[in-house]
Residue, then its C-alpha position, 0 to 999 in steps of 0.5 A: x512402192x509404198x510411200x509416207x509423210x515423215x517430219x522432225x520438230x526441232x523444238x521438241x526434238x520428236x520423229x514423227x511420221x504418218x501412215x504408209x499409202x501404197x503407190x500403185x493406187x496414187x496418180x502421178x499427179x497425187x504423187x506431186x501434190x504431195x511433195x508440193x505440200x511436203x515443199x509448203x509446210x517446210x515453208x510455213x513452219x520452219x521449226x519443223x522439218x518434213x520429208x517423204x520416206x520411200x519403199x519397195x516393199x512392206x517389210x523394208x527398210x524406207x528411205x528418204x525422199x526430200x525436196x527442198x528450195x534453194x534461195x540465194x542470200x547476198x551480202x556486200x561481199x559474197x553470195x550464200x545459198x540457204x535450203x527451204 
């Protein structure tokens, strides 16, 4: 499994990601602190918006591994959620 850091700015509207870290050489810990640091930068730089991309093998296609928070916004009548 091989695993890497994707985002999109909003501003300029440019995909940009970083190189591909192959699993098996990562603790499940690392693995954590990187979808912590992915959920972070989402939160500080809401013009952007970052991900992690996932695949089996070197030659696939990747997907889209996303993490976001849900927070809930109250009016006087209704409540909404807004993803983070």
């Amino acid at each position: 499994m091989y695993v890497r850091v994707a985002w999109f700015d909003r501003e300029d509207l440019k995909y940009n990601f970083g190189t591909w870290h192959n699993m098996q050489s990562k603790t499940p810990e690392e693995y954590q602190s990187l979808q912590k640091w992915v959920s972070e930068q989402n939160k500080l730089f809401p013009k952007t918006k970052y991900w992690l991309e996932l695949k089996d093998v070197e030659d696939e296609c990747p997907r889209n591994k996303e993490y976001y928070d849900l927070i809930s916004v109250t009016t006087q009548e209704d409540t909404d959620w807004l993803s983070v």
